[in-house]
C-alpha positions as CSV (number, residue, x, y, z in Angstrom):
1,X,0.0,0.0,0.0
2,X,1.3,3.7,-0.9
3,X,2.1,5.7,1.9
4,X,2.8,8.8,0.7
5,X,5.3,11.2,3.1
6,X,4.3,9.2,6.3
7,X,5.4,10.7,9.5
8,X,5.6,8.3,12.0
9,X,7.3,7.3,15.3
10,X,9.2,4.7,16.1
11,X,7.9,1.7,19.0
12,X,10.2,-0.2,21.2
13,X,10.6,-3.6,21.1
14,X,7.7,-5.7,23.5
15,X,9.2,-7.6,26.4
16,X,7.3,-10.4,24.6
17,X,9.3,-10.0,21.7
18,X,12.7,-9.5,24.1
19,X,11.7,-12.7,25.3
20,X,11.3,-14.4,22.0
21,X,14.5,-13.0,20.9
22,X,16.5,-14.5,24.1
23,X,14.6,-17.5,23.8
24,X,15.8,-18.1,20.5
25,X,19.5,-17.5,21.7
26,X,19.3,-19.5,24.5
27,X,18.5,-22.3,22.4
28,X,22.2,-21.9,20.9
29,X,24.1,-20.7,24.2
30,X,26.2,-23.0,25.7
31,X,25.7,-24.4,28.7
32,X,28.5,-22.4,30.4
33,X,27.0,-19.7,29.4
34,X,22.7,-21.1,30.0
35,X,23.7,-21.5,33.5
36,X,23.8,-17.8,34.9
37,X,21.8,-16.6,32.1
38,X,19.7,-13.5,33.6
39,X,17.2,-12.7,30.8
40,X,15.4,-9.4,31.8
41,X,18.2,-8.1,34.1
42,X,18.2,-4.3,34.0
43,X,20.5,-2.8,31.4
44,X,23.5,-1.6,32.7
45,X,23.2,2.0,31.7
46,X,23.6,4.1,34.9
47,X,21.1,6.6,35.9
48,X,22.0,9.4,35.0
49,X,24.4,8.5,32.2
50,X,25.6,11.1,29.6
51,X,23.6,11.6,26.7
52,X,23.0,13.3,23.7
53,X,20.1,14.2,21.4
54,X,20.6,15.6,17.9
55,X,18.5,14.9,14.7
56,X,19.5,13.2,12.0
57,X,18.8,13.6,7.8
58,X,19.5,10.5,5.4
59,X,19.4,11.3,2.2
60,X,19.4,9.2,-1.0
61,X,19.4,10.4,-4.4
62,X,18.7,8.4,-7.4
63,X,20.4,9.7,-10.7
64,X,21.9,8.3,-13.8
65,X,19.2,5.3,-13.9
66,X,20.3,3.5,-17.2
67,X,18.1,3.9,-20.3
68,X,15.1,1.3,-20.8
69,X,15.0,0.7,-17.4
70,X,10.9,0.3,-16.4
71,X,11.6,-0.1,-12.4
72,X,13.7,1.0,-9.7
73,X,13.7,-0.7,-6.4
74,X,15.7,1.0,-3.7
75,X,15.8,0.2,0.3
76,X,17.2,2.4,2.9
77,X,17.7,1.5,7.0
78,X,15.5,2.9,9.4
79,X,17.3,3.3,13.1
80,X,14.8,1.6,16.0
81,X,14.3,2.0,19.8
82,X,16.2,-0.2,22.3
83,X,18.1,0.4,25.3
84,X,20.8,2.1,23.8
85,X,18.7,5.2,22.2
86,X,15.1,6.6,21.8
87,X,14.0,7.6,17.6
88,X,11.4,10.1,18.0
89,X,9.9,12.2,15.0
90,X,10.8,9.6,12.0
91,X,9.7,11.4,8.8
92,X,10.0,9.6,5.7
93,X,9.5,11.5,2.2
94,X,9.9,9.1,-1.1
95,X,8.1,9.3,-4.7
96,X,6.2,6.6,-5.8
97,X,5.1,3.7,-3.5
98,X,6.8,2.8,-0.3
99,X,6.5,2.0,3.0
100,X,8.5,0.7,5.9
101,X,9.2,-3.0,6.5
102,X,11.2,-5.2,8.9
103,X,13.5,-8.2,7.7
104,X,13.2,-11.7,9.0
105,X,16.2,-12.6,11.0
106,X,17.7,-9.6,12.7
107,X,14.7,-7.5,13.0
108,X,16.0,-4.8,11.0
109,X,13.7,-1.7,9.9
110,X,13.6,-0.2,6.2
111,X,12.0,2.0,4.2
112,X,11.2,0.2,0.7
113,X,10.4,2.8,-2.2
114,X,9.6,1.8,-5.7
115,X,9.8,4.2,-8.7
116,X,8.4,2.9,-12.5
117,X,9.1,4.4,-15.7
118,X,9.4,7.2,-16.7
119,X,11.7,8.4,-14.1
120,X,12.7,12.0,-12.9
121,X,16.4,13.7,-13.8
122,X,16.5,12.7,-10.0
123,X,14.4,11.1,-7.5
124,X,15.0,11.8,-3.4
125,X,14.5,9.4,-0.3
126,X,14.8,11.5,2.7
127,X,14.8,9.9,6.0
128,X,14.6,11.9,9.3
129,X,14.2,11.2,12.6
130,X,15.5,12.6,16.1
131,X,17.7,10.4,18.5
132,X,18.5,10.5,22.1
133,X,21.7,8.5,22.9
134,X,23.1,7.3,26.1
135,X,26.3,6.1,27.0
136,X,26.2,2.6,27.8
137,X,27.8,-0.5,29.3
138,X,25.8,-3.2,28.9
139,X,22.0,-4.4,27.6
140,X,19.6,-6.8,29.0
141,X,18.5,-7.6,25.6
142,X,18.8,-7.4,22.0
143,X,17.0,-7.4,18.9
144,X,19.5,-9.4,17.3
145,X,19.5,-12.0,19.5
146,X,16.3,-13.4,17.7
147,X,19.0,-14.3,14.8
148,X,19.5,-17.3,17.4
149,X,22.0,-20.1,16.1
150,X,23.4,-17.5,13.6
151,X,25.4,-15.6,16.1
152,X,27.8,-18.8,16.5
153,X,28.1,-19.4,13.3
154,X,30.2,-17.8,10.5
155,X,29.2,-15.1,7.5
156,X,29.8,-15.2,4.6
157,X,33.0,-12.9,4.7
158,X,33.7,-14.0,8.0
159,X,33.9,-18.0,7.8
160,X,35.4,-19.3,11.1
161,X,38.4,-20.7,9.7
162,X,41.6,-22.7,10.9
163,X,43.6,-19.1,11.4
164,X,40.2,-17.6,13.2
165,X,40.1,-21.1,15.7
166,X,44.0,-20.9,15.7
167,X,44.4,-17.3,17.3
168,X,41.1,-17.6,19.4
169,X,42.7,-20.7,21.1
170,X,45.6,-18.9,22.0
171,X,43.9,-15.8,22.8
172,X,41.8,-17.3,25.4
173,X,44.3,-20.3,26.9
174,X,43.8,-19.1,30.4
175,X,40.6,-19.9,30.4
176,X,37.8,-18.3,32.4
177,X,34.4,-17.1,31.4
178,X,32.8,-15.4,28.4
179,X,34.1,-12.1,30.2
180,X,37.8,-13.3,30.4
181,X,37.7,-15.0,26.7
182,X,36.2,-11.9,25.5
183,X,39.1,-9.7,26.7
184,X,41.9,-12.4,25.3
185,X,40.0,-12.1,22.0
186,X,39.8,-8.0,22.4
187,X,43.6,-7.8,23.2
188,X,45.0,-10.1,20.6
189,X,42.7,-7.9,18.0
190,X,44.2,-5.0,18.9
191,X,47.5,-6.5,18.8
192,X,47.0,-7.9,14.9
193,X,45.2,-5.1,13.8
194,X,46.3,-1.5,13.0
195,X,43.4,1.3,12.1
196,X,44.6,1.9,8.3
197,X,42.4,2.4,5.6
198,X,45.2,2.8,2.9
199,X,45.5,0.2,-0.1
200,X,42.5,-2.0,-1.4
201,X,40.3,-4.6,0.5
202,X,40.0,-2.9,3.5
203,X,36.1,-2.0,4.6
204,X,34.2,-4.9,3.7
205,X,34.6,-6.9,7.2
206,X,36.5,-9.7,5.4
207,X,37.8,-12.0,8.0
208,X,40.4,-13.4,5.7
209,X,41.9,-10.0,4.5
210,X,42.2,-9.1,8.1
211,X,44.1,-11.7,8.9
212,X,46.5,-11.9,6.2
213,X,47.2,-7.7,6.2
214,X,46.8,-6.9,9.7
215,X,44.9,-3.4,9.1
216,X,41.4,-2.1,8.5
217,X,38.5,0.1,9.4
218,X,36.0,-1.0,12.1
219,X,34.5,-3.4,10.1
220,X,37.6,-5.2,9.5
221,X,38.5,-5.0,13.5
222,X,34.7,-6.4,14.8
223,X,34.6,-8.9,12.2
224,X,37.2,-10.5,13.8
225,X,36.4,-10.3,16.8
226,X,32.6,-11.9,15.8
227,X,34.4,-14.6,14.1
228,X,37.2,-15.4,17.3
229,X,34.1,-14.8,19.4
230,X,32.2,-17.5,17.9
231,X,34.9,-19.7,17.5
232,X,34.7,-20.3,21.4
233,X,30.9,-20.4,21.5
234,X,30.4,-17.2,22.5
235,X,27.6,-15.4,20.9
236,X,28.5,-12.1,19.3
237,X,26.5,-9.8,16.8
238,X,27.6,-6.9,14.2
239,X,26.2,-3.6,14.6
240,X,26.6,-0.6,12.6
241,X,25.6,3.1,12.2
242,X,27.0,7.1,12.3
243,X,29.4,8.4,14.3
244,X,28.3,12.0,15.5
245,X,31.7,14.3,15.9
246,X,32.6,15.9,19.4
247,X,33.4,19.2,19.6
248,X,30.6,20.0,16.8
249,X,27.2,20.6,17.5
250,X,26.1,19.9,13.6
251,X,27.8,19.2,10.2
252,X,28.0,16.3,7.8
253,X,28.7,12.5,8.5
254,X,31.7,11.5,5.9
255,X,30.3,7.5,6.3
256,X,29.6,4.6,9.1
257,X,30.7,3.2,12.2
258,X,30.5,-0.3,13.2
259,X,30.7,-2.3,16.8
260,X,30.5,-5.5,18.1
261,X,27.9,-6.8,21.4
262,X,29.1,-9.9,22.9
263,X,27.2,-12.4,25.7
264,X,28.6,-12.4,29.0
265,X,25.7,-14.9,30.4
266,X,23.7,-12.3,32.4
267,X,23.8,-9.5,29.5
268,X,25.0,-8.2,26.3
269,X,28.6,-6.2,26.6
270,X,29.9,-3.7,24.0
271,X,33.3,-3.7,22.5
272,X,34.6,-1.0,20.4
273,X,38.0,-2.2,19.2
274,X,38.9,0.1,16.7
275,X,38.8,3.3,18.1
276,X,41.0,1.5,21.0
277,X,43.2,1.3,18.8
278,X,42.7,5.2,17.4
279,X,42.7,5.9,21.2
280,X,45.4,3.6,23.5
281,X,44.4,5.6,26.6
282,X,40.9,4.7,26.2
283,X,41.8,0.4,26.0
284,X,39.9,0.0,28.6
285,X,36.8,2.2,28.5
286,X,36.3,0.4,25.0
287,X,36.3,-3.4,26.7
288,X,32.4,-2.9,27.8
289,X,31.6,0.9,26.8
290,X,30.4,2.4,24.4
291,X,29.8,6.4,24.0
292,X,27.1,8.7,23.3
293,X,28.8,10.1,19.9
294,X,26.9,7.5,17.8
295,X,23.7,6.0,17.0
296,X,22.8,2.2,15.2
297,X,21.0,2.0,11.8
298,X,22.0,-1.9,11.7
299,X,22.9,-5.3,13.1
300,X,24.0,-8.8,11.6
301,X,25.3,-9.1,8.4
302,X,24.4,-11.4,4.7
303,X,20.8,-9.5,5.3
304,X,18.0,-10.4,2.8
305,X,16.2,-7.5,2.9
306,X,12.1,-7.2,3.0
307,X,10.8,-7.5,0.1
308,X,13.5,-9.9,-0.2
309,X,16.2,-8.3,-2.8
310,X,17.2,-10.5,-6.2
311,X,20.9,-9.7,-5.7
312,X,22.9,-11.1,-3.0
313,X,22.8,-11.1,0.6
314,X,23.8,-7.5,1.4
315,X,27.3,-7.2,3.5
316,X,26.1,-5.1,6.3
317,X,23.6,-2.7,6.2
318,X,24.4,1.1,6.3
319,X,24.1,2.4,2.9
320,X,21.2,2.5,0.7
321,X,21.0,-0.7,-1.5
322,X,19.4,-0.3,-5.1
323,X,18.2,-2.6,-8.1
324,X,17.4,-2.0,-11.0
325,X,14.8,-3.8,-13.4
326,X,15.9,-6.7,-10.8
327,X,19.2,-6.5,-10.9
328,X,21.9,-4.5,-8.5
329,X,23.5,-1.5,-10.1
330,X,21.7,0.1,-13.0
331,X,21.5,3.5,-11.4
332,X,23.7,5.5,-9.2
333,X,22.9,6.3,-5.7
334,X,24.2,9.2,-4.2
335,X,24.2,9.9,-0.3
336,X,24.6,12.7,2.4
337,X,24.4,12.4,6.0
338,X,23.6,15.6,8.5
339,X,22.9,16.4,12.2
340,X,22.0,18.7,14.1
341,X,22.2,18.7,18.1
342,X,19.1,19.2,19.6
343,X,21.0,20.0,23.4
């Protein structure tokens, strides 16, 4: 159905859904892990931890669509509540039909727009919305979690492989808990990786390329860590989004952040390994912690979007993801990302 410029606003998560989420994760827990298992333990945000509320504008222009095409199918994230932030005032403004929709294993949101022939110079998907971030340390639940027996296994960029068992073995030989494997995993990453975005391969969260070079963005860092993580049967999940500069109170987002949440047995624990690395003095902050500066669009990766897309399973989802007369590519996509504080 057509849902021309809807305004909307965002729901939570039920606690019936939390529960059916860490119901289908406990299913794949180990039993270490089963046995102190605390399902709707409050988060471990602090009262009264820092915050910070600023709006946000995604926009996506469509341009260059090749000539003959009759259809253009485009879908763009849509940021939800959980404990980490609150999405108030979502606007969405598209032409032709769209509306929002939710994929299957993750619980990601979208906005879905699709545009027939003939087709303007350029068409415009702007997606607004206001967020209130907190500094956090920890999360009862997450949506993710409903991705169940996914979250110990591998991706399709990040296969747990002989090198991924290999260093998570030796990362973790003294033993311990999820906590204390965590942190082996977390401080052997930080020793094998270097923040470097120079040469090719780099930003795709390829477990192999990591490996092999040694340097990355924070895709290339968490996708690692997911993979050691899982390797030792210890649930972890992808998350992505925008980073939201300090020190400026609005401007333009140059491109994404990513993260990784892993289970400790009574919660979900953030780790941020990459900007350890940017940031040595903060190593430990980033083992649990995760700042205000930021906001999620995204979790899991190999998505199949809703409707499901004919390409490929996309990567991770950040960016807007286009077909064309069924098939990927076919038009060019540009982007810009803005905020604005709002305190």
């Amino acid at each position: 159905m057509a849902v021309p410029g809807v305004r909307l606003s965002i729901m939570g998560t039920s606690a019936r859904g939390q529960l059916k989420s860490f119901m289908n994760l406990y299913r794949a827990i180990p039993l270490v892990l089963l046995s102190s298992l605390v399902l709707f333990a409050a988060g471990c945000r602090a009262p009264g931890s820092p915050s910070r509320s600023f709006h946000f504008d995604y926009i996506a222009r469509i341009v260059g669509i090749a000539a003959g095409a009759q259809k253009v199918d485009i879908w763009i994230p849509v940021p939800q509540n959980d404990e980490t932030q609150k999405i108030t005032n979502l606007e969405i403004k598209a032409p032709g039909e769209h509306r929002l929709t939710t994929e299957k294993v993750y619980g990601n949101r979208m906005v879905y727009a699709s545009l027939g022939a003939p087709f303007p110079e350029e068409a415009e998907v702007r997606v607004s919305f206001d967020v209130e971030r907190r500094e956090v340390s920890g999360v009862s639940s997450l949506r993710a979690a409903a991705a169940g027996e996914r979250l110990l296994a591998g991706d399709r960029m990040a296969p747990i492989s002989d090198e991924v068992r290999k260093r998570a073995r030796e990362a973790s030989a003294r033993g311990g808990g999820a906590v204390e494997v965590a942190r082996g995993l977390y401080d052997r990453v930080l020793e094998d990786m270097t923040y470097d975005k120079s040469g090719k391969g780099w930003g795709r969260g390829d477990v192999g390329h990591a490996c092999a070079i040694g340097q990355g963005n924070c895709s290339d860092f968490h996708t690692l860590f997911i993979a050691m993580a899982r390797s030792r049967k210890v649930p972890a999940v992808f998350e992505i989004g925008f980073p939201i500069p300090t020190g400026k109170t609005e401007g333009r987002i140059g491109g994404y952040h990513c993260w990784a949440w892993y289970a400790d047995g009574e919660s979900w624990k953030p780790v941020d390994i990459s900007e350890a690395d940017k940031a040595p003095g903060k190593t430990e902050y980033f083992f649990g912690t995760i700042c205000r500066n930021r906001f999620s669009m995204s979790a899991g990766r190999d998505l199949v979007l809703e409707p499901e897309q004919q390409g490929d399973p996309v990567n991770f989802f950040i960016y807007p993801y286009a077909e064309v007369d069924g098939k990927p590519g076919g038009a060019k996509v540009e982007r810009s990302f803005t905020f604005r504080d709002l305190n």
